[in-house]
N, CA, C and O atoms as a GROMACS GRO file, in nm:
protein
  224
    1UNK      N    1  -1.109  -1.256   2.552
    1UNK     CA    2  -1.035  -1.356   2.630
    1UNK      C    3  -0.964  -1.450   2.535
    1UNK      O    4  -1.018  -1.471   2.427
    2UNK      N    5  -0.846  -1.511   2.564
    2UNK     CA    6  -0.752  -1.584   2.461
    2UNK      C    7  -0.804  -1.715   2.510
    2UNK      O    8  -0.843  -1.734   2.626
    3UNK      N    9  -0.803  -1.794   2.426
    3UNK     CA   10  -0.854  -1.934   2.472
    3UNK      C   11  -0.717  -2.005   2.455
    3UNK      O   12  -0.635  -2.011   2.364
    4UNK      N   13  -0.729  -2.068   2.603
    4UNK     CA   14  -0.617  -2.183   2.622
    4UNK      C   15  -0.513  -2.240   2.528
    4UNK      O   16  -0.391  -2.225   2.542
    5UNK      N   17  -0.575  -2.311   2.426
    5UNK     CA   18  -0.521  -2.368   2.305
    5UNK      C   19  -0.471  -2.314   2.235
    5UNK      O   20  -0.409  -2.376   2.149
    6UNK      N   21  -0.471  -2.169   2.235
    6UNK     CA   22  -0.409  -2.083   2.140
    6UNK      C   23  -0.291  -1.985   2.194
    6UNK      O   24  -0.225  -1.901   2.133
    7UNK      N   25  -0.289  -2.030   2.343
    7UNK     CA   26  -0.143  -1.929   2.387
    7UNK      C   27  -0.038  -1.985   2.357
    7UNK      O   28  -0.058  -2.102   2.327
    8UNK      N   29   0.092  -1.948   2.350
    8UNK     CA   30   0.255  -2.032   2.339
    8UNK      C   31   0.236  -2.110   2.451
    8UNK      O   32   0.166  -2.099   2.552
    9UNK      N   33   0.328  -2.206   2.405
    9UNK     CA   34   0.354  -2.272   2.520
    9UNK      C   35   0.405  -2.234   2.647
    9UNK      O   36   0.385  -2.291   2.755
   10UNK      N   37   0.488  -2.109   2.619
   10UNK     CA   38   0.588  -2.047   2.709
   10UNK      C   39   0.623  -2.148   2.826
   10UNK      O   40   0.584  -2.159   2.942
   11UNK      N   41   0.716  -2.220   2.742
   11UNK     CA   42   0.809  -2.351   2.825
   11UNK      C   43   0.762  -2.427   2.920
   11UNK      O   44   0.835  -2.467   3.011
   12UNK      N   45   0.634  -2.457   2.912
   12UNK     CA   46   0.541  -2.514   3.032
   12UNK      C   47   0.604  -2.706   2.943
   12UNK      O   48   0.642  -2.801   3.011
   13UNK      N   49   0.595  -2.705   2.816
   13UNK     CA   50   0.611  -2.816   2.808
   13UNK      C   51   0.746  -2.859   2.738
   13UNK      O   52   0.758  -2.807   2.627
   14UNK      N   53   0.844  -2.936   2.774
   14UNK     CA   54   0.964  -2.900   2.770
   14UNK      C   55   1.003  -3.005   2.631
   14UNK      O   56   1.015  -3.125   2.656
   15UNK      N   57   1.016  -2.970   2.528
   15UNK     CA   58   1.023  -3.034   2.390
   15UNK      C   59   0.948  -3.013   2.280
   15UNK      O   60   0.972  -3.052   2.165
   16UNK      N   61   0.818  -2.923   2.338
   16UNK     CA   62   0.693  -2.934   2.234
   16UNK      C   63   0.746  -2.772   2.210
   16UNK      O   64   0.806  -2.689   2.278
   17UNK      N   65   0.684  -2.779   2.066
   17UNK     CA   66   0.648  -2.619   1.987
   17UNK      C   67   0.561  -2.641   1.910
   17UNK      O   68   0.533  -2.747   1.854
   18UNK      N   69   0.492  -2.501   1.899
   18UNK     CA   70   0.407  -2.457   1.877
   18UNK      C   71   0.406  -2.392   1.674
   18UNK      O   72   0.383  -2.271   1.664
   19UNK      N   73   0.423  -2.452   1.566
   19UNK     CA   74   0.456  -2.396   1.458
   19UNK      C   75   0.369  -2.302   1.441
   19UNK      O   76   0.258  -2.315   1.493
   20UNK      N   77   0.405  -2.176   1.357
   20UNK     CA   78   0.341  -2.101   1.273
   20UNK      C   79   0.198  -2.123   1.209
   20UNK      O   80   0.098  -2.053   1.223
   21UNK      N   81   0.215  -2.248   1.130
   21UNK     CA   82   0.090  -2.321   1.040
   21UNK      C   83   0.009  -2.399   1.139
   21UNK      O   84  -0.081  -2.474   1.100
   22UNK      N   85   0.038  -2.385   1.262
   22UNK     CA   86  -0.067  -2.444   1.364
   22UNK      C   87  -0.020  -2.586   1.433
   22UNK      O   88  -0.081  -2.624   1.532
   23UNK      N   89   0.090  -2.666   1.379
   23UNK     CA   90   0.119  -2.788   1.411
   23UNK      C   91   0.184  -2.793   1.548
   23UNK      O   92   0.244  -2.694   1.590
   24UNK      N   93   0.175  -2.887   1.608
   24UNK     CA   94   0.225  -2.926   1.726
   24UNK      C   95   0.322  -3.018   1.746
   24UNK      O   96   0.318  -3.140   1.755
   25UNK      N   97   0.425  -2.925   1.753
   25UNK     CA   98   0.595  -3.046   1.740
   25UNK      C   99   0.647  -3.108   1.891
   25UNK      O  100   0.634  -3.054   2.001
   26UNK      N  101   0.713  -3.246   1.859
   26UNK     CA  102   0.712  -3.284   2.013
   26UNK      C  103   0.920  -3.290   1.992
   26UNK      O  104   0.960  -3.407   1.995
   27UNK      N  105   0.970  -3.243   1.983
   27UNK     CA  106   1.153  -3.266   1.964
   27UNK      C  107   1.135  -3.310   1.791
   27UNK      O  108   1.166  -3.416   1.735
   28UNK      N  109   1.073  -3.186   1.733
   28UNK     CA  110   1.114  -3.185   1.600
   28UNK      C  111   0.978  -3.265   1.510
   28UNK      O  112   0.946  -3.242   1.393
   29UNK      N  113   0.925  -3.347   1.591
   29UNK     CA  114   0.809  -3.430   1.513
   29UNK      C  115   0.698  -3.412   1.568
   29UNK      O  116   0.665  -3.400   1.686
   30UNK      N  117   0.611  -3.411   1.423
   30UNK     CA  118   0.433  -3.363   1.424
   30UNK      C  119   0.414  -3.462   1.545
   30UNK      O  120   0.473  -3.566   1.574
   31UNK      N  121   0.311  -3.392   1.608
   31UNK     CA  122   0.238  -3.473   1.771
   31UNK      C  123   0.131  -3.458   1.716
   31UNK      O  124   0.092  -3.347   1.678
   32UNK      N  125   0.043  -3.601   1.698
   32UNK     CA  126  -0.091  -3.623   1.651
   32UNK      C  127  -0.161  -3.693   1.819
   32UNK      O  128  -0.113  -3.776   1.897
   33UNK      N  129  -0.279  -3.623   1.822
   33UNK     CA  130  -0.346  -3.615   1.957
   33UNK      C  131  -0.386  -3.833   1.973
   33UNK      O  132  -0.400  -3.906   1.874
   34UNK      N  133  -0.390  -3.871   2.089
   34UNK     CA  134  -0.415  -4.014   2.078
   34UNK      C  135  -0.564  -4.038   2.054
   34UNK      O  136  -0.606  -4.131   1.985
   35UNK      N  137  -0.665  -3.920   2.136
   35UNK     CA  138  -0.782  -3.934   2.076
   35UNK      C  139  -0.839  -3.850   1.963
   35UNK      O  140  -0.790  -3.739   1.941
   36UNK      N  141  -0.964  -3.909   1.874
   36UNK     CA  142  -0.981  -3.863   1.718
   36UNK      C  143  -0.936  -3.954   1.621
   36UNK      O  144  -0.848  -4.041   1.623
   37UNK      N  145  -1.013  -3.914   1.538
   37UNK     CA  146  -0.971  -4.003   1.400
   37UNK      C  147  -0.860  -3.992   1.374
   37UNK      O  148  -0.790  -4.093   1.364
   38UNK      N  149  -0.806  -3.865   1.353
   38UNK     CA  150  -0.672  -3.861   1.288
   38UNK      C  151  -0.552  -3.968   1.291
   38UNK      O  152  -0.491  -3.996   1.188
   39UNK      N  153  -0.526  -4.017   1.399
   39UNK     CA  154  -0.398  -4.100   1.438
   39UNK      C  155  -0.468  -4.199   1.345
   39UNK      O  156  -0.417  -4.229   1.236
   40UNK      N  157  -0.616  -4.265   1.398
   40UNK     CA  158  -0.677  -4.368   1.367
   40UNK      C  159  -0.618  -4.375   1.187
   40UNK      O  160  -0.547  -4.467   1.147
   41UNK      N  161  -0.649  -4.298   1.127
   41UNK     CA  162  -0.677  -4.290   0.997
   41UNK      C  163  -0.499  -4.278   0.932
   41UNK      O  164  -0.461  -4.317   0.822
   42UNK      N  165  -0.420  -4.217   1.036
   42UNK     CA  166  -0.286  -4.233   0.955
   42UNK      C  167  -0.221  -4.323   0.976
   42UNK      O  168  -0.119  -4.345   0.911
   43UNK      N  169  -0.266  -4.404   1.079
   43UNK     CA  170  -0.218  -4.530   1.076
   43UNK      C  171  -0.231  -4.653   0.978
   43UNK      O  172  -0.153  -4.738   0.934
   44UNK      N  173  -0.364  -4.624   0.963
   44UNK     CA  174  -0.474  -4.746   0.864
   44UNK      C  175  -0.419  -4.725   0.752
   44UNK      O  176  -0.392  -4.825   0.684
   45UNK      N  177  -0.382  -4.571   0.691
   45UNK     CA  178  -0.285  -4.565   0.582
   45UNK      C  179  -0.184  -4.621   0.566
   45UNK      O  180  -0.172  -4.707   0.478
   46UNK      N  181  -0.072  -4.581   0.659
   46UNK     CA  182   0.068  -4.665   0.646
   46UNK      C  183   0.087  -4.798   0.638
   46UNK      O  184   0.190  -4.841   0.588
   47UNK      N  185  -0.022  -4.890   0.691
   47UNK     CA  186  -0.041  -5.032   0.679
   47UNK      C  187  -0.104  -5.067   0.589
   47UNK      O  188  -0.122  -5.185   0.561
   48UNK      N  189  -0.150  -4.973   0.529
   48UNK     CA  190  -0.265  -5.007   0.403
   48UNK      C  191  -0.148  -5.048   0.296
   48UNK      O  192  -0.161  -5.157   0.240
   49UNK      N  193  -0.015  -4.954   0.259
   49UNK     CA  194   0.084  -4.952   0.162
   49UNK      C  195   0.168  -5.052   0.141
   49UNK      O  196   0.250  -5.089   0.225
   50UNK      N  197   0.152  -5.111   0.006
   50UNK     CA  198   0.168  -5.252  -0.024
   50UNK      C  199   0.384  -5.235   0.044
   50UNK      O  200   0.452  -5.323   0.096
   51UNK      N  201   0.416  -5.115   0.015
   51UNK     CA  202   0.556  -5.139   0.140
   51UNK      C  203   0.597  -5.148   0.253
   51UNK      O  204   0.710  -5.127   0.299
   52UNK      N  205   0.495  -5.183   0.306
   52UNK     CA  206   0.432  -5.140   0.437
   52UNK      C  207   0.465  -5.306   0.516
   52UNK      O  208   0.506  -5.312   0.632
   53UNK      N  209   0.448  -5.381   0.465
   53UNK     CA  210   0.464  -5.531   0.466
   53UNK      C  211   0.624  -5.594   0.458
   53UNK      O  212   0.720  -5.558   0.391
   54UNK      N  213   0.604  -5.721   0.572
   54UNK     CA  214   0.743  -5.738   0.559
   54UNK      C  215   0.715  -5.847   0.484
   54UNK      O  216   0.620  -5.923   0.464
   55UNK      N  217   0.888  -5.824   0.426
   55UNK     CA  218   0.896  -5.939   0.274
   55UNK      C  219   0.976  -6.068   0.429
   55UNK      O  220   1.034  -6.074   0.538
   56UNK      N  221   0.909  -6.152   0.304
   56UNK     CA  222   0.948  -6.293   0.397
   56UNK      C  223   0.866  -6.389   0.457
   56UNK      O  224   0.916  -6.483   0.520
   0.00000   0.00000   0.00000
């Protein structure tokens, strides 16, 4: 049996694809899920980066 998560989208969702290497594109850009660490943690990065800050 194929499990859910792993069929194409076959146009059910209208912008998203499905890459090769497993990623989930939403109109061209990585779609990181809202729940899980992940978002959590790439966020905490980008604000962590001393350019990250506004001058002023």
């Amino acid at each position: 049996a194929e499990i859910e998560s792993q069929r194409p989208l076959e146009g059910r969702f209208d912008g998203f694809s499905l890459e090769a290497d497993g990623l989930l594109r939403h109109r061209g850009r990585i779609y990181v899920a809202i729940d899980g660490g992940l978002r959590h943690d790439i966020l905490t990065e980008a604000h962590r980066a001393p350019y990250s800050a506004h001058p002023g």
